[in-house]
C-alpha positions as CSV (number, residue, x, y, z in Angstrom):
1,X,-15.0,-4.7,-10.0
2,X,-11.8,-6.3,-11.1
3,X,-9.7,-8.7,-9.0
4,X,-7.9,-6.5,-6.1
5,X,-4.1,-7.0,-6.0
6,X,-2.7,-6.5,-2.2
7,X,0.4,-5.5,-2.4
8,X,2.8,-5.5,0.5
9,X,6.4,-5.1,1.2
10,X,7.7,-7.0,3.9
11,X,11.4,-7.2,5.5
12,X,12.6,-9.5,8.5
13,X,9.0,-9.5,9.9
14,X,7.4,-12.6,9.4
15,X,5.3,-13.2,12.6
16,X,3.7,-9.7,11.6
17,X,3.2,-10.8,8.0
18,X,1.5,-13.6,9.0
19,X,-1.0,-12.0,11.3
20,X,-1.7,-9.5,8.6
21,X,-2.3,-12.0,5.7
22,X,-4.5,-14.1,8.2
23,X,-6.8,-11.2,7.8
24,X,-7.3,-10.5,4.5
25,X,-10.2,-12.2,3.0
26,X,-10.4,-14.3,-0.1
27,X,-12.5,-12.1,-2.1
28,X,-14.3,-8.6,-1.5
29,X,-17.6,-7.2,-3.2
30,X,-17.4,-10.3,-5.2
31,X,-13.8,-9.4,-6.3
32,X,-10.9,-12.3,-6.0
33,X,-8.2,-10.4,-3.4
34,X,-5.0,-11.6,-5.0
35,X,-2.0,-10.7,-2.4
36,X,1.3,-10.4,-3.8
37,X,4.2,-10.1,-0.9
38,X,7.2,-8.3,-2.5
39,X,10.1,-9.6,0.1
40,X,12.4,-6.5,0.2
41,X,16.0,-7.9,0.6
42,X,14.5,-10.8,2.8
43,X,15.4,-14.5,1.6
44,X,15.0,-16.0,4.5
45,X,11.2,-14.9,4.8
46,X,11.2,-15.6,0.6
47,X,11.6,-19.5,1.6
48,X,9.7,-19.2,4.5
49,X,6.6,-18.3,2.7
50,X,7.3,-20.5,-0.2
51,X,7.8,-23.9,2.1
52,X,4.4,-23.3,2.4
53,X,3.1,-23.9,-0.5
54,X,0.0,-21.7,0.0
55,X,-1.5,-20.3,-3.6
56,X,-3.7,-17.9,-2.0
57,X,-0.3,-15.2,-2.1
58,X,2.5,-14.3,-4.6
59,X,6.2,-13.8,-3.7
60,X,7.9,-11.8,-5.6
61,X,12.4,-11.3,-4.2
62,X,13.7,-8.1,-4.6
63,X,17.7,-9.2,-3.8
64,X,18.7,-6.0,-2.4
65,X,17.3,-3.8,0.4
66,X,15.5,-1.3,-2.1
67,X,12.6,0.3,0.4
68,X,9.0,0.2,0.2
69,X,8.0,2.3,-2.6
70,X,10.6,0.6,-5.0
71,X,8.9,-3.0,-4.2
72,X,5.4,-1.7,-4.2
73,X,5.9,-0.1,-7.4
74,X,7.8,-3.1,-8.8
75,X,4.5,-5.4,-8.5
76,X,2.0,-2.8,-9.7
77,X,3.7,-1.9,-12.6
78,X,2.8,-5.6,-13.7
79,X,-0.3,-5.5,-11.9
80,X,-3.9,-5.7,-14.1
81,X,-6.8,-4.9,-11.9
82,X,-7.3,-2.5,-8.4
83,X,-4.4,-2.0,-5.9
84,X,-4.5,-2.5,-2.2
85,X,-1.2,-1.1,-1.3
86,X,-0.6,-2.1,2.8
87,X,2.1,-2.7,5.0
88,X,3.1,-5.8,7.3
89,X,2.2,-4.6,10.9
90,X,-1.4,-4.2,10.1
91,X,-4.5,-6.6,11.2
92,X,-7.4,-5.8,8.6
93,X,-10.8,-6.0,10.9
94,X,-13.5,-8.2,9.7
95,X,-15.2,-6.6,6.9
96,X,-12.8,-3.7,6.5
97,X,-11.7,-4.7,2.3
98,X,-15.2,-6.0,1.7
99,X,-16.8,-2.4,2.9
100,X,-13.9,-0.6,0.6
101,X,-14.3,-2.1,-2.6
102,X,-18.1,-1.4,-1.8
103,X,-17.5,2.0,-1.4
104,X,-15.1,1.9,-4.8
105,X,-17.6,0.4,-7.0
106,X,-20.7,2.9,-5.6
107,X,-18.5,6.1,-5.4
108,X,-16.5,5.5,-8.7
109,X,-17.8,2.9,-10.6
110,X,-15.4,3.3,-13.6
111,X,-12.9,2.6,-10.6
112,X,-11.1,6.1,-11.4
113,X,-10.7,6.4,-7.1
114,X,-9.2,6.0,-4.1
115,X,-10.4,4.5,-1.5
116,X,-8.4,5.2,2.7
117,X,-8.7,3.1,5.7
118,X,-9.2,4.2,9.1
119,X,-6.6,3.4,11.7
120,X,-6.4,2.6,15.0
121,X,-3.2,1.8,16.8
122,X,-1.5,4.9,14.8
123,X,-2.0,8.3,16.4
124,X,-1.1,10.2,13.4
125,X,-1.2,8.8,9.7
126,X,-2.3,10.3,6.5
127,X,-6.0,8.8,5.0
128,X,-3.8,7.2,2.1
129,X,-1.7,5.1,4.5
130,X,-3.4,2.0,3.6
131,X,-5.3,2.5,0.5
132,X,-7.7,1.1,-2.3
133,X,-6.7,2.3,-5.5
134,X,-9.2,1.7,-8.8
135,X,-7.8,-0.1,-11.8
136,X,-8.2,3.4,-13.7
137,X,-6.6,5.5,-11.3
138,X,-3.6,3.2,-11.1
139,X,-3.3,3.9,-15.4
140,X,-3.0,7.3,-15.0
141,X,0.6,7.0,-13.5
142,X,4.0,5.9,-15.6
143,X,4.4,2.4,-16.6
144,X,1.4,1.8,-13.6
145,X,4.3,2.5,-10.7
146,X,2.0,4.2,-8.4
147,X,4.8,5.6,-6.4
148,X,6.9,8.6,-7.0
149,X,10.2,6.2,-7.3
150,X,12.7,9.1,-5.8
151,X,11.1,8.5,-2.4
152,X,12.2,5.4,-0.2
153,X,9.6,4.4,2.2
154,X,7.1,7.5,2.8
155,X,5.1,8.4,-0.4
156,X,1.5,8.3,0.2
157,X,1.1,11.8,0.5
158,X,1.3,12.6,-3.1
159,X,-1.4,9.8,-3.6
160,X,-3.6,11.8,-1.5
161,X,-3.3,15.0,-3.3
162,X,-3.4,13.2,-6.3
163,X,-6.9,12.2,-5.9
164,X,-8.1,15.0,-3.8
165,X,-7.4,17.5,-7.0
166,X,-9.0,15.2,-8.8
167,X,-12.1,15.0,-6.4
168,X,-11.2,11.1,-6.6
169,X,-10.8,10.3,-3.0
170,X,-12.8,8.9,0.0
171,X,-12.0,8.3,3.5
172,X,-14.2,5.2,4.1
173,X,-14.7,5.5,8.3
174,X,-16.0,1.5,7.9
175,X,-12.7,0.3,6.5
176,X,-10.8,0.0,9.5
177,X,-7.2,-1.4,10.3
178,X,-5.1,-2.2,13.2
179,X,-1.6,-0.6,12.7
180,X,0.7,-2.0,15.1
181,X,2.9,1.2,15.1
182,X,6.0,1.2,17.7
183,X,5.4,4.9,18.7
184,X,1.8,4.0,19.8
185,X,2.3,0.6,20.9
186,X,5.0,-1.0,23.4
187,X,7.0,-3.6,22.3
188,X,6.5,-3.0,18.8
189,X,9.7,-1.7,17.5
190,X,11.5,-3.8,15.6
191,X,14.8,-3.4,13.4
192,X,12.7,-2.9,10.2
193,X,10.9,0.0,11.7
194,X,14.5,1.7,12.7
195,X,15.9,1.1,9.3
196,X,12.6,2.9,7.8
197,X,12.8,5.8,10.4
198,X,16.6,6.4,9.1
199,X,15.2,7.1,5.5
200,X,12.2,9.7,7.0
201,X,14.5,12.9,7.1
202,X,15.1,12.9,3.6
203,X,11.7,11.6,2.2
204,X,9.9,14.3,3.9
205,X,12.3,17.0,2.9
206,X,12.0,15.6,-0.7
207,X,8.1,15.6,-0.1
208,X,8.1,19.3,0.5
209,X,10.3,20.5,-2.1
210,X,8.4,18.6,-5.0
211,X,4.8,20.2,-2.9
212,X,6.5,23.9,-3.1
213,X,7.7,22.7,-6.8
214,X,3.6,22.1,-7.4
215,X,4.5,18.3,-8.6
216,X,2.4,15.9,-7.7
217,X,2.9,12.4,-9.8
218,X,0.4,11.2,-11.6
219,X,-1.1,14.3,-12.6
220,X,0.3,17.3,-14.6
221,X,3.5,17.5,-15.6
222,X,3.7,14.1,-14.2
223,X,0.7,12.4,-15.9
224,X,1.1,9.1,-17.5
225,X,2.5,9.8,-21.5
């Protein structure tokens, strides 16, 4: 399988970011796991993570506040092999990638998939929350931005349908994840989660108007050219 590239915006959270990446292995399935941490408007976690010196992650400083989607799909776009796509106020549990990318390379071997984690912590989240996406299935999209770019923070949905229409997707019940979501958990909310909860109104309504339009990016009229 090729290397994985975890991908994760992150803004003022850095004690959540750490816990996360202190649970991401160093390889799964035999495949190096290559995190890249895409600091969304957030110097002072930019120098934070580079005093440390630590080669095992890449940080990539997007100056402005631009939202999850546009940092995500800044660092696939240049991205070569498979996509993890996660967020910061996860915990992977032991296992969870490794189990994934087993399922990837089984399921679809020419690594034309998608791969959703189980969650626990979240009482309601789509099965492309957190997601493994195959090095082919990440060429099918525009320039490799994975991400319809008109949303802000909440755009895994079209992912989903993506690859359910495709018959490319499966929910892997062994790949499981922590999600450390305010709504669920007490003491969790945190001025980033407010910020992204401002933006929900509009990325939902945008959702169902490109749904009732039958887009879906990625596919169709929206297909890589």
């Amino acid at each position: 399988m090729s290397p994985i590239e975890l991908i994760v915006p992150t803004r003022n959270r850095r004690e959540k970011l750490v816990r996360m990446l202190n649970s991401v292995p160093a390889e799964a399935n035999g495949a190096p796991v290559e995190v890249v941490i895409v600091c969304d408007g957030d110097r002072e976690t930019e120098r934070f993570l580079l005093s440390l010196g630590n080669p095992a992650f890449r940080v990539v400083l997007v100056a402005e506040h631009r939202g999850a989607v546009y940092c995500r799909n800044l660092a696939t776009s240049v991205s070569r092999g498979a996509v993890l796509y996660a967020t910061d106020d996860i915990e992977f549990e032991a296992g969870s990638i490794d189990r994934a990318a087993r399922e990837m390379a089984a399921r679809f071997p020419d690594e034309d998939g998608v791969i959703g984690f189980a969650q626990t912590g979240n009482g309601k989240y789509s099965h492309a929350g957190v997601a493994l996406v195959g090095r082919a299935f990440v060429d099918r999209y525009p320039g490799r931005r994975l991400f319809y770019p008109g949303y802000f923070h909440f755009a895994c949905q079209e992912i989903l349908r993506a690859a359910e229409t495709l018959d490319r997707f499966y929910f892997c019940e062994g790949a499981r994840l922590v999600h450390f979501h305010p709504s669920f958990n007490a003491g969790h909310k945190d001025r980033t989660h407010v910020e992204a909860r401002v933006r929900r109104g509009r990325d939902k309504t945008l959702s169902f108007s490109r749904e009732a339009a039958g887009l879906t990016w990625g596919i169709g009229r929206e297909a890589a050219r």
